[in-house]
N, C-alpha and C positions, 0 to 999 in steps of 0.2 A: 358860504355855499359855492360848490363848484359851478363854473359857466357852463352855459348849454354846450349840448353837443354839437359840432362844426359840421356835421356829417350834410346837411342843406348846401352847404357851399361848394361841396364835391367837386358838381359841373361846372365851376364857374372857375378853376384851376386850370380847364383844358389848355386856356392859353398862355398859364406859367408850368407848366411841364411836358417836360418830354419822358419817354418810354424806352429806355436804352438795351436791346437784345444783343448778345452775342452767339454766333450761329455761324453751324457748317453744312446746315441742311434748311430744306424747305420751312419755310413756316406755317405748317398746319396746324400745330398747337395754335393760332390765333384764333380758330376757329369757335373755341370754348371760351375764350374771354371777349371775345366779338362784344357781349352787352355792355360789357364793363371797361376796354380798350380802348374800342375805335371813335369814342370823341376825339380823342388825345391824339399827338403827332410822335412817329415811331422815329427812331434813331438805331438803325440795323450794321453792327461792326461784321463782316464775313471776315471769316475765319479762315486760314488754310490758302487752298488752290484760289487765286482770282479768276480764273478763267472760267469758274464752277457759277453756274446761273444759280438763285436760288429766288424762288417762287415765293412770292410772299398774297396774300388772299388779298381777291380785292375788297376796293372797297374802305383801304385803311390808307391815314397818312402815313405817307415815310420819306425817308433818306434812307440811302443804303452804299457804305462804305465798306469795299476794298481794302485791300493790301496795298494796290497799287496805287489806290485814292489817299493813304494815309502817305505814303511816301512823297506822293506829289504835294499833299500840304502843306509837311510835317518839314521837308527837306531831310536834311542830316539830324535833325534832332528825330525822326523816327524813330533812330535806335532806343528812345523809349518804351516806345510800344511794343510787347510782348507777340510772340509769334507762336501759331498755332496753339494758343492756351486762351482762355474767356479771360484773360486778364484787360486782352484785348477791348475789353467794354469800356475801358477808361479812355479809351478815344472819344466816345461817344459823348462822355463827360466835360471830355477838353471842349468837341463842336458846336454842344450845345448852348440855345440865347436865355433857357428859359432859367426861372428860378429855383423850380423844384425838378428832382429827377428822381424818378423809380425804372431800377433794373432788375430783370427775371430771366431765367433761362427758359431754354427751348424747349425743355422735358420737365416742363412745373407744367400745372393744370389747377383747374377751379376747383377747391377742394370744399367740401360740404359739412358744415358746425353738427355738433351730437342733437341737433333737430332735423335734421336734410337738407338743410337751407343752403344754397350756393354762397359763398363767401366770396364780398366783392374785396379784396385785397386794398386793393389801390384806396377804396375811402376810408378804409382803416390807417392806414400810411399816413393820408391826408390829417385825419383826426389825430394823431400822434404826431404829428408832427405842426400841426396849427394851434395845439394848447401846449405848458410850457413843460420843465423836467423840472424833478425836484433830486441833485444830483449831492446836495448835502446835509440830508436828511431823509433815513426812509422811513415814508409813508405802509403801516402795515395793514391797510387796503389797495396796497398798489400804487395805480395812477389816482390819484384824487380828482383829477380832471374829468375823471370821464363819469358820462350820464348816472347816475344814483348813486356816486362814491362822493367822497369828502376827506380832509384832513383829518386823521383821529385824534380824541386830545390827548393833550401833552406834546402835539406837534406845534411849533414856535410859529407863532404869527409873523414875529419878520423872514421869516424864511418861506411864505406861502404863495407868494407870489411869482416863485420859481425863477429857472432860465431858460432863455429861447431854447427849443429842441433843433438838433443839425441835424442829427440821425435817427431813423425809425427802420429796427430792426427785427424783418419777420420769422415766422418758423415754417415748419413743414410738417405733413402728415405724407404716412407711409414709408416713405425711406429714407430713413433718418441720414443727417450731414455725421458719419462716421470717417475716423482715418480708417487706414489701412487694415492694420493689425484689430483691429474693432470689428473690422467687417469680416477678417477671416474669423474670427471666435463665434462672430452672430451673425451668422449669412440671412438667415431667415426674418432677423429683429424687425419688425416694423411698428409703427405709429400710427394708431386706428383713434378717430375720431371719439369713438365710446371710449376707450381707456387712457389717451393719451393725450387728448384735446384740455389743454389750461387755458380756462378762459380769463387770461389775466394780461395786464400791461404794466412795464415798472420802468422806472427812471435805472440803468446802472449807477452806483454813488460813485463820484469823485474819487479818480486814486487807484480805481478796479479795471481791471483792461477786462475782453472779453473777446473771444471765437468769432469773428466775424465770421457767416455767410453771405457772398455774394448773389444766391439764386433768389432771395426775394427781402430786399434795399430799398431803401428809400431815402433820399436826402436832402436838405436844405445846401443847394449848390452854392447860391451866395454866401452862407455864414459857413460854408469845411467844404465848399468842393477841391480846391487845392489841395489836401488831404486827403481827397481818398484816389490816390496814385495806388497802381494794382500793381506795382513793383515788374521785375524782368523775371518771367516765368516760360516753362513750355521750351520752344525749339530751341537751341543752341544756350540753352541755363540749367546749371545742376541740378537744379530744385522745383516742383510742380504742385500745384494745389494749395500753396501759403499764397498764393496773390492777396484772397480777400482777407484771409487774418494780417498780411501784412500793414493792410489801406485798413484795417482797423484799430490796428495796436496804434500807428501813426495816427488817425485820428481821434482816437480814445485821448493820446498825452495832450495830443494840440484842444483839444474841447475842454478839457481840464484846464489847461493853463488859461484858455480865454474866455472861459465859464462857458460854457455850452454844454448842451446837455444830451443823454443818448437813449433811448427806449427799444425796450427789448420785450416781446410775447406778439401780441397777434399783429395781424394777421397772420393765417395759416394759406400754406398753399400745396397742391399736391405734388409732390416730388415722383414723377413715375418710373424713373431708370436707377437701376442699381447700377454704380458703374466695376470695371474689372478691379477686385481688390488684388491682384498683381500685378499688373500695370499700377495702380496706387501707390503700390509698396516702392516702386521703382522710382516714382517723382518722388515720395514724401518720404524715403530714408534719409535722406540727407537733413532734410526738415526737421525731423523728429530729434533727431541729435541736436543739431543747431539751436531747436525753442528751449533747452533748456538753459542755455547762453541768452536767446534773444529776450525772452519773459523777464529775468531780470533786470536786463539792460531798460525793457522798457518802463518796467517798473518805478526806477530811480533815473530816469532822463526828467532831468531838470531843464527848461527851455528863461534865455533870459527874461527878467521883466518888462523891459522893452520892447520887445518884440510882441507887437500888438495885433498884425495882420496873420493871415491863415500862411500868406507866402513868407515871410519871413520866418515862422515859428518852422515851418517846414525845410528852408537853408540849414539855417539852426540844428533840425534834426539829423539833416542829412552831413553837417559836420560830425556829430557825435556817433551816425552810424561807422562813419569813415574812422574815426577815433578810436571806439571802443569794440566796432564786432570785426572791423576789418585786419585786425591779427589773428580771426579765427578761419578766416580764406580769403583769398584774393577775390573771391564772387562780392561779400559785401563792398571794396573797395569802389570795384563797379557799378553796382545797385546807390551806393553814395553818389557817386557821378551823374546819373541817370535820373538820380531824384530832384537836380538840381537843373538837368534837361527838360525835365517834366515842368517845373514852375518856370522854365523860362517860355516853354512848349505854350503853357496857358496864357499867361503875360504878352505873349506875342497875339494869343486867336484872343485875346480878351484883354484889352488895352485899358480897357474902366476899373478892371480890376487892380493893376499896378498900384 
């Protein structure tokens, strides 16, 4: 019999997570998650101009970093952090104490299940991520974990007891996470609650990479936060919009290798901005050519056995980035570099980690 639902414990997270936003503007979108948000403490990365005030409602906790606050941290290792692109949220990730972390962007909103029911995100995150995965074997009701599901038979008993969950990975209603060339063919496409809303959650298996979105994440910081590095995206890098598939693919191979497991379906959350599919086209050509190299590569990245911690499996990858994509441009050579900035970035703001 599956365990009860976690969903009681909700409130009692406030003070193992943080809220990590990336933002170039006000935060009025808080205003809609106000019920579901402000127990919790915010972690606010500005984007862009530092000189730019940005308003945040009262009433909620936060921290709110700068450009100029990551530089003064970070020192020389800043050149990590990605400029003028949300990759920028992985600071947020480096400064935080807590255990769990859920990040959303600024133009997501409370979206409402095919009953009208406001959908609280965040205790769905929780609940996927507080019961375990089953990442080798699937379950053909899904999550088994969850309230009125179960193992079907013929699913193996030694295998029921699953592995921890790292990552809990949401969707969107209304405007769907499209590339570029997607959005020019279906400008109009969207994702309506009646037609489009699957009310399901599943373990990805072992071995399967996946699309990560960044706009509504959730994660076990202690068992993959070193892993989800959002790569060198946006100002002064060829490439824009792979940050969150790239902290995915990476952490997809490293969860695999240290048995961790990854969930993918609800929470839904409303995505309300379509952004310019030509300006898209412009970050993610380069992209688009390159994932047919990168997919591969990550495919068959074999990490040693040895290598037992989240940082080391992450060295590790960041040699075979350098190895095998860095004959395909001198960008990945750097991106290698950088990766290994990044674990030293964490190591240094988080010394228990080492």
């Amino acid at each position: 019999m599956a365990p009860p639902s976690p969903s009681h414990v909700a409130p009692l997270l406030k003070d193992e997570l943080d809220i990590v936003i990336p933002t170039i503007r006000n935060l009025d979108f808080l205003e809609m998650w106000r019920p579901f948000l402000q127990p919790y403490h915010l972690i606010i990365v500005q984007d862009g101009d530092p000189s730019k005030t940005i308003r945040v409602p009262e009433g909620f906790d936060y921290e709110l970093y700068n450009r100029n606050d990551i530089n003064k941290i970070l020192g020389p290792k800043a050149s990590c952090i990605s400029f003028k692109d949300s990759a920028c949220r992985c600071f947020g990730f480096l400064v935080s104490k807590k255990k769990y972390i859920f990040t959303i962007d600024d133009d997501c909103f409370v979206a409402k299940d095919p009953s009208g029911e406001e959908i609280n995100a965040l205790a769905q995150h929780i609940k996927n991520l507080l019961t375990p995965s089953t990442p080798h074997f699937f379950n053909t009701l899904y999550d088994p974990y969850r309230e009125g599901a179960d193992f079907v038979r013929g699913y193996p008993f030694s295998l029921r007891e699953g592995v921890p969950t790292a990552i809990s990975h949401g969707l969107w209603l209304n405007i769907p996470d499209y590339d570029a060339p997607t959005q020019l063919v279906k400008p109009l496409e969207r994702n309506s609650s009646s037609t489009r809303y699957v009310d399901a959650v599943m373990t990805i298996p072992k071995g399967t990479l996946f699309p990560m979105c960044g706009m509504n994440l959730a994660f076990d910081r202690e068992l993959i936060g070193p892993a989800l590095y959002f790569g060198l995206m946006g100002d002064g890098q060829p490439i824009g919009r792979y940050d969150d598939m790239w902290a995915g693919w990476c952490a997809k191979v490293i969860a695999d290798h240290l048995g961790l497991g990854v969930k993918t379906g609800l929470p839904y959350i409303w995505h309300s901005k379509a952004s310019n599919p030509f300006v898209n086209l412009k970050k993610e050509y380069k992209g688009i050519y390159w994932q047919e190299e990168i997919i591969p590569f990550f495919q068959s990245a074999a990490l040693p056995k040895e290598s037992k911690t989240v940082q080391q499996c992450y060295r590790d990858l960041s040699l075979l980035v350098k190895e095998k994509l860095g004959p395909i441009d001198p960008y990945f050579q750097k991106l290698s570099d950088e990766m290994v900035t990044w674990i030293e970035a964490w190591e240094e703001l988080n010394p228990a980690a080492k």
